[in-house]
C-alpha positions as CSV (number, residue, x, y, z in Angstrom):
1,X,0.0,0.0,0.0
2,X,2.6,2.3,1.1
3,X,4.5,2.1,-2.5
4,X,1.0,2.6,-4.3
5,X,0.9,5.9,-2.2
6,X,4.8,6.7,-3.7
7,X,3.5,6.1,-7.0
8,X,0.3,8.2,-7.3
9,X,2.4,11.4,-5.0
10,X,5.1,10.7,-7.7
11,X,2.4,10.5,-10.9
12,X,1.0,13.9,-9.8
13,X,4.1,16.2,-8.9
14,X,5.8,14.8,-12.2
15,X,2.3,16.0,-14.0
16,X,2.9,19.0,-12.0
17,X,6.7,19.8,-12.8
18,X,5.7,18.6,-16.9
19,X,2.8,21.4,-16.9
20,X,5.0,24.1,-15.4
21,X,7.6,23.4,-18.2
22,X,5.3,23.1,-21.1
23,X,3.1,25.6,-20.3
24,X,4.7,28.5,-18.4
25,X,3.3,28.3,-14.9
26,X,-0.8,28.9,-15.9
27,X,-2.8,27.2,-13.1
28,X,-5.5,25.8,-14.9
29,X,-3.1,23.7,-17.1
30,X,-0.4,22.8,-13.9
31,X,-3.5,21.6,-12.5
32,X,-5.1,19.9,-15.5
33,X,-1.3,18.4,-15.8
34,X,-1.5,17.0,-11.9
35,X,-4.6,15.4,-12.9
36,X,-3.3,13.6,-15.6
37,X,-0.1,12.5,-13.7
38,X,-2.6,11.4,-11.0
39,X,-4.6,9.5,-13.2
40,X,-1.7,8.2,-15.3
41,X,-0.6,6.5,-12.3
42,X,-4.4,4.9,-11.6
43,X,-3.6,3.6,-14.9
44,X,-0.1,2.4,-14.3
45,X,-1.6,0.2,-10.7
46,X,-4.2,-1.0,-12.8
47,X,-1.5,-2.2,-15.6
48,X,0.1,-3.7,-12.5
49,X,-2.2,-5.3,-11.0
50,X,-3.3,-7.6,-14.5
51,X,0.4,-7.9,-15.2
52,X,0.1,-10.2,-11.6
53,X,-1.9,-12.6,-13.2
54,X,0.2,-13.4,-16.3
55,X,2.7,-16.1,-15.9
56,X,6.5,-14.6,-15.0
57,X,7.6,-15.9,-18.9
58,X,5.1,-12.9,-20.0
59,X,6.0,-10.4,-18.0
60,X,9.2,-10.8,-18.4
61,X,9.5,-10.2,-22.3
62,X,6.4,-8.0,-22.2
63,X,9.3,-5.7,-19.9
64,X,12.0,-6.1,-22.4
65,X,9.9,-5.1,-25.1
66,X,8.0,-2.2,-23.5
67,X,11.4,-1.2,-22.6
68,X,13.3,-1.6,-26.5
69,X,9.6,0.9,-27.4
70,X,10.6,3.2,-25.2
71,X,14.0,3.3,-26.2
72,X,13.4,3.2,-30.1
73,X,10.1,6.0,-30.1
74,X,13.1,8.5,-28.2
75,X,15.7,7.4,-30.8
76,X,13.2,8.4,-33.3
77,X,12.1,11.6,-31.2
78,X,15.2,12.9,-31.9
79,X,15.7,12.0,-35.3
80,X,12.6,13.6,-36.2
81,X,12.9,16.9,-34.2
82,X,10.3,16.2,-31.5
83,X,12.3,15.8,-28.7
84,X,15.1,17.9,-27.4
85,X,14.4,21.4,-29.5
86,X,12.3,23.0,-26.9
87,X,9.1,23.7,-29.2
88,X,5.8,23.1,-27.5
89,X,3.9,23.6,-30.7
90,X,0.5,21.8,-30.1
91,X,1.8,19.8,-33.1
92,X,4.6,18.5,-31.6
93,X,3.2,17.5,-28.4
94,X,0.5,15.6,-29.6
95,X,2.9,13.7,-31.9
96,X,5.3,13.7,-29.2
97,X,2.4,11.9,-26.8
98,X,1.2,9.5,-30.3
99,X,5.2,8.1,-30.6
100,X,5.5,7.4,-27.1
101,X,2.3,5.7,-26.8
102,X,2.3,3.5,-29.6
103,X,6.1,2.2,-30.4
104,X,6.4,1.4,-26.3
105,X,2.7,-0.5,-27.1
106,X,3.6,-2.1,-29.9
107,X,7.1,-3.7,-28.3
108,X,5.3,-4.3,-25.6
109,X,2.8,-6.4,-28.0
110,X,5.7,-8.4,-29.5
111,X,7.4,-9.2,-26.5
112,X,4.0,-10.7,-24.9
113,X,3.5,-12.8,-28.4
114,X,6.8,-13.8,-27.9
115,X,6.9,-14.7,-24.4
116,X,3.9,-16.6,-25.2
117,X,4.5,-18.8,-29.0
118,X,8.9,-18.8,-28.4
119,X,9.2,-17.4,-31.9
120,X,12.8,-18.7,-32.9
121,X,13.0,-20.9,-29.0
122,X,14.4,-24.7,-30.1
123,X,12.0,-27.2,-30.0
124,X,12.5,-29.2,-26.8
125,X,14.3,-32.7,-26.8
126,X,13.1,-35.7,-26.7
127,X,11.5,-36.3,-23.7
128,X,10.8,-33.2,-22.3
129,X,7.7,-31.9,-21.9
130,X,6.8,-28.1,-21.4
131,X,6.2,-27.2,-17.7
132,X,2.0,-26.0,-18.4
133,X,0.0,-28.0,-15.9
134,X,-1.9,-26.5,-13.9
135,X,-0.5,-25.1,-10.2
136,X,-2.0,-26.7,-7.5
137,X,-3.1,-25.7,-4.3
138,X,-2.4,-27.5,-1.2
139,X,-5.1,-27.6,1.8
140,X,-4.1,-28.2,5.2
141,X,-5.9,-31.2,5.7
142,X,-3.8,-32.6,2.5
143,X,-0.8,-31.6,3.9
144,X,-1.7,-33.0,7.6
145,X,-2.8,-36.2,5.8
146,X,0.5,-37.1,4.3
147,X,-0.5,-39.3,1.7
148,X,0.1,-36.5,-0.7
149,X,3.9,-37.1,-0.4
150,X,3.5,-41.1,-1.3
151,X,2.2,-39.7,-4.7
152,X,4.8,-37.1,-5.3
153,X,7.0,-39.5,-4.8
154,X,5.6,-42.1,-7.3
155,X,5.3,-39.4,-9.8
156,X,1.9,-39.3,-10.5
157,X,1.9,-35.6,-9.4
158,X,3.1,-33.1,-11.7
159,X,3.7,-29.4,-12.1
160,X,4.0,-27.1,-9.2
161,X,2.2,-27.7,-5.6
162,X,1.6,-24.1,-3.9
163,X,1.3,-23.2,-0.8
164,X,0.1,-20.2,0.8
165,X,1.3,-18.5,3.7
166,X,-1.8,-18.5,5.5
167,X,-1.6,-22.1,5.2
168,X,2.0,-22.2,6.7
169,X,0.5,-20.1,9.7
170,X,-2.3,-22.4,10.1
171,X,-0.1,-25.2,10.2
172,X,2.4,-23.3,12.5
173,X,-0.8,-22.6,14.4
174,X,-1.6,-26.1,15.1
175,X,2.0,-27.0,15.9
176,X,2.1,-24.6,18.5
177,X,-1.6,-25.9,20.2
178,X,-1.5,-26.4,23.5
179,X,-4.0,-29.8,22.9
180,X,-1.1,-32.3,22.1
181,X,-3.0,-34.4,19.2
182,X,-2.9,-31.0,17.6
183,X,0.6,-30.5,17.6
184,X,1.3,-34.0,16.8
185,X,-0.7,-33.5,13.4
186,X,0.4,-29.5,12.6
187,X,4.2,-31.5,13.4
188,X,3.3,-34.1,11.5
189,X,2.4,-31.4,8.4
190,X,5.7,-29.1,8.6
191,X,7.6,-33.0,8.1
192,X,5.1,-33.5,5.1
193,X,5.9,-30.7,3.9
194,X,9.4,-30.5,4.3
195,X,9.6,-34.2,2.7
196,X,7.9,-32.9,-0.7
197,X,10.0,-29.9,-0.5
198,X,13.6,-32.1,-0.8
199,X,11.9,-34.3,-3.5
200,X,13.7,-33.5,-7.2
201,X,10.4,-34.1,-9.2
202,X,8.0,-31.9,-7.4
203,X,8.3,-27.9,-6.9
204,X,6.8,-26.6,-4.6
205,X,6.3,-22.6,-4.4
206,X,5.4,-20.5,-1.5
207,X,3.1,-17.7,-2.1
208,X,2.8,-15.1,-0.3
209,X,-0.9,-13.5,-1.7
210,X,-3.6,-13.2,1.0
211,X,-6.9,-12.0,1.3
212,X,-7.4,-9.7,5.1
213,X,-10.7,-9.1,4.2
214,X,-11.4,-12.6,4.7
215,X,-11.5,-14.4,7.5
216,X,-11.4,-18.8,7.2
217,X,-8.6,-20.2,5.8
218,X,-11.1,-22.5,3.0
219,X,-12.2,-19.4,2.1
220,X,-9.4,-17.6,1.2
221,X,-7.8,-20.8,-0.3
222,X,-10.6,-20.7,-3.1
223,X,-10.3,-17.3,-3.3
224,X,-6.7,-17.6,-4.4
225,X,-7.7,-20.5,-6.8
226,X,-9.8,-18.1,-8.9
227,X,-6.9,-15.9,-9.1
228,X,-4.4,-18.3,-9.7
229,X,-6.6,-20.2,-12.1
230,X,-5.2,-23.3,-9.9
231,X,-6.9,-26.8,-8.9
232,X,-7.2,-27.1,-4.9
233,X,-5.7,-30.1,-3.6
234,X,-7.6,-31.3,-0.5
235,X,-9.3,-34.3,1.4
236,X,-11.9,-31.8,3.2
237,X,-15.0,-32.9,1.8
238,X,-16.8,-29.9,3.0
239,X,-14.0,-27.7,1.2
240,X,-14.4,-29.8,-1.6
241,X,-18.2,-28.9,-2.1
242,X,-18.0,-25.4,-1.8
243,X,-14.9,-25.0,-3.9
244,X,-17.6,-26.7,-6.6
245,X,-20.2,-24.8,-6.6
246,X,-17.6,-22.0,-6.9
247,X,-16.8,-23.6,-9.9
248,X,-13.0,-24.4,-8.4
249,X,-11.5,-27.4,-9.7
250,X,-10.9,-30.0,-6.8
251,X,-8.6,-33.1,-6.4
252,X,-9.6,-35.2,-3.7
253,X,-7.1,-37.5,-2.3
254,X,-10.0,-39.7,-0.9
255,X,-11.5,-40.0,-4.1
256,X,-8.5,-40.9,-5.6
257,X,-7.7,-43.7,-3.0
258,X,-11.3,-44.7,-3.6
259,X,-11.1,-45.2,-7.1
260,X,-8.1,-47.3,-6.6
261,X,-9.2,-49.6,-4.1
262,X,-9.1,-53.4,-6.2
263,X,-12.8,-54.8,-7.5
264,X,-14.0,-57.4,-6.0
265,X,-17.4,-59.2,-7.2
266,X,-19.5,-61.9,-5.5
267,X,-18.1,-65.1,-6.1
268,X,-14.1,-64.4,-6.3
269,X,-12.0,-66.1,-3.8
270,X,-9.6,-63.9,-1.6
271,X,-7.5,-64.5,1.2
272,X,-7.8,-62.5,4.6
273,X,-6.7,-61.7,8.2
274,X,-9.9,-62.3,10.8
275,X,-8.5,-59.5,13.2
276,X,-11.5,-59.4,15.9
277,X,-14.9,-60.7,16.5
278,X,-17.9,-58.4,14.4
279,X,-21.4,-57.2,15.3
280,X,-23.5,-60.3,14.6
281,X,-23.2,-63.4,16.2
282,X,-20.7,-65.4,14.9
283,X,-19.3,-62.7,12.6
284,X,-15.1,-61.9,11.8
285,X,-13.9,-58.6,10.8
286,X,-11.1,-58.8,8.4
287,X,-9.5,-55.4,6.6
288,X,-7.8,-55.8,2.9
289,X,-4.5,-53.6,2.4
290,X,-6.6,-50.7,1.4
291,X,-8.3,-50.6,4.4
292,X,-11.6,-51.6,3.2
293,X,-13.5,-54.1,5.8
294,X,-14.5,-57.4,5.2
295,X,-17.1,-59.0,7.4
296,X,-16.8,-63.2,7.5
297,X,-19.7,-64.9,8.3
298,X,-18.7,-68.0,10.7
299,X,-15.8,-66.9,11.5
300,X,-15.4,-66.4,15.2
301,X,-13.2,-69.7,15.4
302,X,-10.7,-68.3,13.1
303,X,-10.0,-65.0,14.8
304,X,-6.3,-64.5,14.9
305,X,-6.0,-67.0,11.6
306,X,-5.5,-66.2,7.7
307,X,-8.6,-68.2,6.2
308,X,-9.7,-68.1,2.3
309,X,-12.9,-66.4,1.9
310,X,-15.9,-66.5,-1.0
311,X,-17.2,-63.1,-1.8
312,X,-20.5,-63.3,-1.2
313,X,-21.5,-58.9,-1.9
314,X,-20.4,-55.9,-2.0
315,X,-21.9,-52.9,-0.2
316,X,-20.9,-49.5,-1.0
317,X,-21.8,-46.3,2.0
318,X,-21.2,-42.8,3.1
319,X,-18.4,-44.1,4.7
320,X,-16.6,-46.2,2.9
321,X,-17.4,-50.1,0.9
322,X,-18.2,-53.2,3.1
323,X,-17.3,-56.7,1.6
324,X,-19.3,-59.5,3.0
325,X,-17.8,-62.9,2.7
326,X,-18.1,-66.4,3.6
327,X,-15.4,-69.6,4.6
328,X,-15.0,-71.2,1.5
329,X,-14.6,-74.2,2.8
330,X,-18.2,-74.0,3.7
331,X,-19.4,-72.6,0.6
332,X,-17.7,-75.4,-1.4
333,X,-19.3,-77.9,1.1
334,X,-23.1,-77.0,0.5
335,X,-22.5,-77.1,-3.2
336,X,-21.0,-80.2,-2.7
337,X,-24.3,-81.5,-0.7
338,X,-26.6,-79.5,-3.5
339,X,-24.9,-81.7,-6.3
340,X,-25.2,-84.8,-4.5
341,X,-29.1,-84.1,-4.2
């Protein structure tokens, strides 16, 4: 804020000092020349502020060739006579104003278009592949989660992970909780975080854009995705609804690990770990490396035991998918008795 003041104080006296010169002290036109410094600098933020958005590729050239327009409209300023002999024809000035605004525009142009297409750039080599996927945002719960760093690390996740400041703070926050779960997990994020950070495939970016004027961190974190044009990485589900109808892009880690989890369908044989007794009378509770729970009927006796199971269906809830099974041993004996009948 404090340089945006700079600028429009600088914008005005400069309109100031240019209308004293050019027109001999006359307070009507020193004035009229404040105001346009004043709102020549409006313009300038406003230039500023859109320039934020562009990738640093763009900006960069569009700098260089703003820069080589400036440079060639005075070059030709003083070829012509329109800068350096003192007149202050009405003529010249407006000339003056139409050389400086359009050769600066114009390099300005090409530089963008070249930052942009790589006129004359060598084609990249074999196997490399331009760096344009889309930035992603990482949510504290992703972080916190840690599973995020088991797919950086297989390489499924590509381009550049981003993470805010607030979302440092928030983690710092945690870290610093007086509740010790809490700490543990905001602890257990910085590692995450720290992990991804040494890994040579991933980059990860820390940005320091923030919104005061809003308060929650999920908020703000969407916020920043509009801007950013960015997907939100996350395993909130409630961030992940509102980020939707926002029309935010969302990649949910338990979605992911959900589509992932093997197929099973009634009938297949699988092999399982009866860890503890279930619900029902009778019933063993098994888990398959996923983490999905199978239920065994009969299987109280094998508790403790690895025993080869017969799907028998497959539910699917809010929470999660249920396998229900039986010993296959006892399935294979009442077909046996249903052929002998």
């Amino acid at each position: 804020m404090g340089l945006r003041i700079v600028l429009f104080i600088v914008g005005t006296l400069l309109g100031v000092a240019l209308g004293w010169e050019l027109f001999d002290g006359h307070q009507w036109m020193v004035g009229l020349s404040a105001a346009t410094g004043f709102l020549m600098s409006i313009l300038v933020f406003a230039a500023e502020m859109q320039w934020r958005k562009l990738p640093f590729a763009l900006n960069l050239w569009g700098g260089i060739g703003l820069l080589t327009g400036l440079v060639v409209a005075g070059a030709i300023g003083m070829l012509t006579g329109l800068v350096g002999i003192g007149s202050h024809s009405l003529f010249s000035m407006v000339a003056c104003l139409a050389l400086f605004l359009a050769v600066p525009y114009w390099g300005m142009s090409i530089g963008l278009r070249y930052g942009q297409e790589g006129w004359g750039m060598p084609p990249p080599a074999a196997g490399i592949v331009e760096n344009s996927f889309t930035p992603k945002l990482l949510d504290t719960s992703v972080i916190i989660d840690g599973r995020i760093a088991d797919l950086c690390e297989t390489g499924f996740i590509e381009g550049s992970l981003v993470v805010p400041q607030f979302i440092l703070q928030e983690l710092q926050h945690i870290s610093d909780s007086s509740d010790g779960l809490k700490r543990a997990r905001g602890r257990r994020g910085l590692d995450i975080l720290n992990v991804i950070q040494k890994m040579v495939n991933i980059r990860v970016e820390i940005v320091e854009d923030d919104f005061p004027h809003v308060k929650e961190v999920d908020t703000k974190l969407i916020e920043l995705a509009k801007k950013m044009d960015a997907k939100v990485l996350t395993n909130d589900f409630n961030l992940n609804k509102v980020a939707g109808i926002q029309g935010v892009k969302v990649l949910n880690i338990n979605d992911l690990c959900n589509a992932l989890k093997p197929v099973v369908l009634p009938g297949e044989a699988i092999k399982v770990f009866v860890l503890k007794e279930g619900k029902e009378n009778g019933q063993g509770i098994a888990y398959l490396d996923d983490g999905t729970m199978v239920v065994v009927d009969h299987a109280k006796r094998w508790i403790g035991k690895n025993v080869d199971v017969v799907v028998t269906s497959v539910l699917q809830t809010s929470a999660g998918r249920m396998i229900f099974t039986r010993i296959k041993e006892e399935t294979e004996s009442e077909e046996l008795s249903f052929a002998r009948v």
